[in-house]
ZABAKOL-442179 format. One record per residue: residue in three letters; y, z negated, x negated of N, C-alpha, C in turn. Coordinates in pm, whole numbers, padded with zeros to 5 digits, always signed. Layout:
ALAYZXYZXYZX...
***
This chain:
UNK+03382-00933-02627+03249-00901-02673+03152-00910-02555UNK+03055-00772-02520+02974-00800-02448+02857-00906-02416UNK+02827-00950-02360+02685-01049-02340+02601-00994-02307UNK+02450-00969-02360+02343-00925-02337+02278-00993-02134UNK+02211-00958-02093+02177-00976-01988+02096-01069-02005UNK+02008-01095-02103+01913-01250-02133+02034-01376-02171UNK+02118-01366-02225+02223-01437-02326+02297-01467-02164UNK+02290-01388-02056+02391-01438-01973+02295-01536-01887UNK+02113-01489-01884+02063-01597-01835+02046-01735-01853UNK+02086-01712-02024+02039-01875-02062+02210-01940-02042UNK+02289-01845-02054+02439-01922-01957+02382-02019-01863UNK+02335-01922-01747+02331-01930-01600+02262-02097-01582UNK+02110-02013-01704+02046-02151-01706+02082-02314-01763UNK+02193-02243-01866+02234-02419-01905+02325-02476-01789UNK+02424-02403-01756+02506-02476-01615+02405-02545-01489UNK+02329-02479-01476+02197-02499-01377+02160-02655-01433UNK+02106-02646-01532+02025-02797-01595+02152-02895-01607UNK+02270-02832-01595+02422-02922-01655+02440-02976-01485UNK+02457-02917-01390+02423-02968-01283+02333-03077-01244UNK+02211-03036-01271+02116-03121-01194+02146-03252-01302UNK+02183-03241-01408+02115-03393-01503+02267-03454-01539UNK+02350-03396-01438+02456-03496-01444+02510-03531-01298UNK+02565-03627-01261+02608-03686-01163+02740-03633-01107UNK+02838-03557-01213+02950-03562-01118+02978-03406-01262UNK+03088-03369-01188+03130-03251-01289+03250-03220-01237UNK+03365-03171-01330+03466-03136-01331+03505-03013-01370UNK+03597-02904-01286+03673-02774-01349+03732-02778-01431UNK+03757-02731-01536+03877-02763-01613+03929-02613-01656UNK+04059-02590-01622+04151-02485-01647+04205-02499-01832UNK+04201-02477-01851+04213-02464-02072+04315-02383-02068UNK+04369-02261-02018+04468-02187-02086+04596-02220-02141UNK+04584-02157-02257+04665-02149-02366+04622-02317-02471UNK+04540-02381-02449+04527-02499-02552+04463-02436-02660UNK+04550-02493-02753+04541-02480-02913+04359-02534-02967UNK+04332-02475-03053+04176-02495-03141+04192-02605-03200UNK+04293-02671-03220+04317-02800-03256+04315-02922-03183UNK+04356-02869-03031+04363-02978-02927+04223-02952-02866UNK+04165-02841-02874+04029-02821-02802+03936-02909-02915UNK+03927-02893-03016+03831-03009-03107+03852-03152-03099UNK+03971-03184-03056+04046-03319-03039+03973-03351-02884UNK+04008-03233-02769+03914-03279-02614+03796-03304-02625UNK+03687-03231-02732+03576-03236-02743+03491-03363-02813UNK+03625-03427-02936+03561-03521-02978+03587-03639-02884UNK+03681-03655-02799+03676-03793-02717+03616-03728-02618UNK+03526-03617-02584+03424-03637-02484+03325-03668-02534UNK+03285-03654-02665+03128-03695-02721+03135-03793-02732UNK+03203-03912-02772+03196-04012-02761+03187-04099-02630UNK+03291-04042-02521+03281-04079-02400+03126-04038-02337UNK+03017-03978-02458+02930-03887-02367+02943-03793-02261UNK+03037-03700-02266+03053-03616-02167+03053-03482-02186UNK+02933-03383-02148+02929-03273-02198+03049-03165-02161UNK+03062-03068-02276+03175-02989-02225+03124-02838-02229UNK+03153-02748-02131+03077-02623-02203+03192-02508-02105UNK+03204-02414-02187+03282-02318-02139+03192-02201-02142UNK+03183-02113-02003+03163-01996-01986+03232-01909-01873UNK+03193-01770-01862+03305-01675-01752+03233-01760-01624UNK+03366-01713-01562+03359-01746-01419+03255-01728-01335UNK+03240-01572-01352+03099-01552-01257+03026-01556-01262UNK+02969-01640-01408+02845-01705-01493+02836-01874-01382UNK+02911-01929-01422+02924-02033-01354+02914-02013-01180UNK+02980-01865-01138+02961-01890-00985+02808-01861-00955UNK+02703-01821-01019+02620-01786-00997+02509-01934-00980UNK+02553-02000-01085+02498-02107-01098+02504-02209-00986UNK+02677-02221-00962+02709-02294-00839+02638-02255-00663UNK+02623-02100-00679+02569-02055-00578+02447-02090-00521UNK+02351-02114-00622+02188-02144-00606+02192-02307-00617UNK+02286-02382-00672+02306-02538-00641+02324-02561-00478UNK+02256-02625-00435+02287-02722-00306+02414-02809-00314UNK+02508-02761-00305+02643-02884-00315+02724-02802-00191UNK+02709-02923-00083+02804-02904+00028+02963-02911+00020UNK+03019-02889+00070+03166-02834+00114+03241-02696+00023UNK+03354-02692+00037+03378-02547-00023+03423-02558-00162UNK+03352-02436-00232+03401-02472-00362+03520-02429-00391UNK+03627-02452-00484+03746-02471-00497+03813-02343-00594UNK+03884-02269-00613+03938-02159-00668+03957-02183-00806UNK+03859-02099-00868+03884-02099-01061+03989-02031-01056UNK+04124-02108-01133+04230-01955-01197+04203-01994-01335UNK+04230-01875-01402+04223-01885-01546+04117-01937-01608UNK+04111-01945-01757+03967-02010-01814+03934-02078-01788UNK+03785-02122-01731+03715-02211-01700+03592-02291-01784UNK+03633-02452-01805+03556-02505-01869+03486-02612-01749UNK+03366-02676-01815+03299-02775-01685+03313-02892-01786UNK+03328-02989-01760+03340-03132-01813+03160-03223-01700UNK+03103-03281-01760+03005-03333-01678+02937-03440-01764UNK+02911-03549-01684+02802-03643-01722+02732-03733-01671UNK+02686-03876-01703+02604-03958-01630+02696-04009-01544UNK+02798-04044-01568+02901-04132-01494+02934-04073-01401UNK+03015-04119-01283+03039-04063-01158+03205-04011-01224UNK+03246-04122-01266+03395-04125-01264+03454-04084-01432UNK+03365-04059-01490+03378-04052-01656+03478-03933-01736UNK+03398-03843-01664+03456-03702-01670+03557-03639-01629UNK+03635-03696-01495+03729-03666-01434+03849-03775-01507UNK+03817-03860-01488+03884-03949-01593+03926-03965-01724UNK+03862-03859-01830+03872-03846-01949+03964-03739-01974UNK+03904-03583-01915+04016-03470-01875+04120-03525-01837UNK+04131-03635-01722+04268-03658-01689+04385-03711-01783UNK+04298-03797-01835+04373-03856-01986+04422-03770-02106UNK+04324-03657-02105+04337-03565-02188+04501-03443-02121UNK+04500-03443-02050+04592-03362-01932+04735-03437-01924UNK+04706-03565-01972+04831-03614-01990+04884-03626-02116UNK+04819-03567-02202+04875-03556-02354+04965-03373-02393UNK+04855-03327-02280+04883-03138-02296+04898-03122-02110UNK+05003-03163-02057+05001-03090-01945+05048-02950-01914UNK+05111-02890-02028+05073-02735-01961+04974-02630-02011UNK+04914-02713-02071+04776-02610-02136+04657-02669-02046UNK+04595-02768-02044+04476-02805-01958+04495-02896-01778UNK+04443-02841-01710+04481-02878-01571+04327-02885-01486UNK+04254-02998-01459+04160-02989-01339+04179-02926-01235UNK+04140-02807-01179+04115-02766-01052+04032-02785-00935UNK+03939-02873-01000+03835-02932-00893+03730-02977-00918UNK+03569-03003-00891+03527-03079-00939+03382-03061-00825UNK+03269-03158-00876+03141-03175-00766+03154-03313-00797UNK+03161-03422-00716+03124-03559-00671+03079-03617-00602UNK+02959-03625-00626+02854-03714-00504+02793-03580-00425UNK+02765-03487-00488+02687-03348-00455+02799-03311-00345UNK+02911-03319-00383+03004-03203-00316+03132-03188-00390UNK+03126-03042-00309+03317-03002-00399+03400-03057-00346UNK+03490-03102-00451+03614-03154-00444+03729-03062-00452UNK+03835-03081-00414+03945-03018-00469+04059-03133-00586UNK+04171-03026-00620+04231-03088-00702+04280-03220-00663UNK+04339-03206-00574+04384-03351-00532+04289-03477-00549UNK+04177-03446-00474+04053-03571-00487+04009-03637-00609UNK+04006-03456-00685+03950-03521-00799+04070-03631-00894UNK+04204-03549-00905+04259-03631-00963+04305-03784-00935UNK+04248-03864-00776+04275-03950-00748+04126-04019-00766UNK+03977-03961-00763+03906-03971-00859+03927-04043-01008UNK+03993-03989-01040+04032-04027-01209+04135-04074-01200UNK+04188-04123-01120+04312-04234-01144+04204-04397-01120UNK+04094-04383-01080+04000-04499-01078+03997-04578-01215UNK+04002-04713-01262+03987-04726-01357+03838-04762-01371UNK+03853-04782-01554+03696-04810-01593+03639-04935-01527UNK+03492-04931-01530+03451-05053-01432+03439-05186-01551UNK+03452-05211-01654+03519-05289-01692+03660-05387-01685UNK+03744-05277-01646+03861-05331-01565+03839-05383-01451UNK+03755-05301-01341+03686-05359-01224+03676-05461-01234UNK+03577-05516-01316+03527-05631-01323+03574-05719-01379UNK+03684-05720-01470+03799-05845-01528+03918-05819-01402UNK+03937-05758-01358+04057-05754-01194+03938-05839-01084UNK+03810-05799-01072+03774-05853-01019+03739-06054-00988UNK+03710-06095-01129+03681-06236-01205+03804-06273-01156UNK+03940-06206-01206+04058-06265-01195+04077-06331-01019UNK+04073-06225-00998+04065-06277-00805+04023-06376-00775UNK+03886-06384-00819+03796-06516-00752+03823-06602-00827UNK+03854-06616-00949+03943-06713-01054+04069-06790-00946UNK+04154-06715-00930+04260-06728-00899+04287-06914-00769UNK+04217-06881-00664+04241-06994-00640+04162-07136-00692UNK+04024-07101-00768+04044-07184-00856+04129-07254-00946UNK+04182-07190-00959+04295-07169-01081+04384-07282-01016UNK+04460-07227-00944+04524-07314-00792+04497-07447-00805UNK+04362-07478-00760+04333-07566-00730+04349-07694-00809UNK+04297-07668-00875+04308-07707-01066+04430-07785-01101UNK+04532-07663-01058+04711-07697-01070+04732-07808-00969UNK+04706-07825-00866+04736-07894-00711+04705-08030-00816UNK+04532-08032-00841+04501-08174-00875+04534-08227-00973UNK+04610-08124-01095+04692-08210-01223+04796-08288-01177UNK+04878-08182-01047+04960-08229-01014+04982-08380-00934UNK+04884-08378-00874+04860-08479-00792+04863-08599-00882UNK+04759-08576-01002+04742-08663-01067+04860-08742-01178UNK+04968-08609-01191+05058-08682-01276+05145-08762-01142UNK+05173-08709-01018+05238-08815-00926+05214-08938-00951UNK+05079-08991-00911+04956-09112-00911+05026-09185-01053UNK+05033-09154-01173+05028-09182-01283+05188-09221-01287UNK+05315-09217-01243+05434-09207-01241+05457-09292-01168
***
């Protein structure tokens, strides 16, 4: 079905505003995923907060073109969806999860992080990051740890003393 020439501006224009008011954004390749698994990607992105929006390619390259994002942008094959949100790491991370339920229907091809393109590789080591919740209980644990230690040394000590 054709697109009117206004209908392709307000495309142009939502990717444009999807850019600027999110932090990080992801390619996402879709072909061949089922209307069943696409409502299933969509509802654990709304919850994750992560917008999803699919349009043609050269809708999106147009958009990318007039964005300021340094290094080279990365080769769309096949249908192209954008995954994007507040989070740096949210979006790449969620697709990825999602990619491991359907790996031959949905595949990241690349991505903008930290106002530049990524390629596939980056991004997917990107999203092998865990949540910063984990961060921060891996982190506690660490500095725990020789506490922890220590703790043990002086029970120990103490049942010697006591014996």
């Amino acid at each position: 079905m054709a697109i009117n020439r206004e209908k392709k501006k307000e495309i142009v224009e939502k990717v444009k505003n999807s850019l600027n008011a999110s932090k990080s954004m992801v390619f996402v390749n879709f072909h061949g995923l089922t209307v069943g698994a696409v409502d299933e990607l969509r509802r654990a992105l709304r919850v994750a907060k992560i917008g999803y929006f699919v349009a043609k390619k050269n809708l999106i390259g147009l958009a990318l073109d007039d964005a300021k994002i340094s290094g080279e942008r990365p080769s769309f094959p096949g249908e192209l969806a954008l995954a994007y949100g507040d989070d740096l790491v949210a979006p790449a991370r969620e697709i990825y999860e999602f990619q491991k339920k359907n790996p031959d229907n949905i595949k990241i091809v690349g991505g903008i992080f930290d106002g530049k393109y990524m390629d596939l590789v980056a991004m997917n080591e990107i999203a092998a990051i865990p949540p910063l919740p984990i961060i921060h209980g891996k982190f506690v644990n660490i500095i725990n740890s020789p506490i922890q230690r220590f703790v043990i040394g002086l029970s120990q000590i103490a049942v010697a003393k006591s014996e």
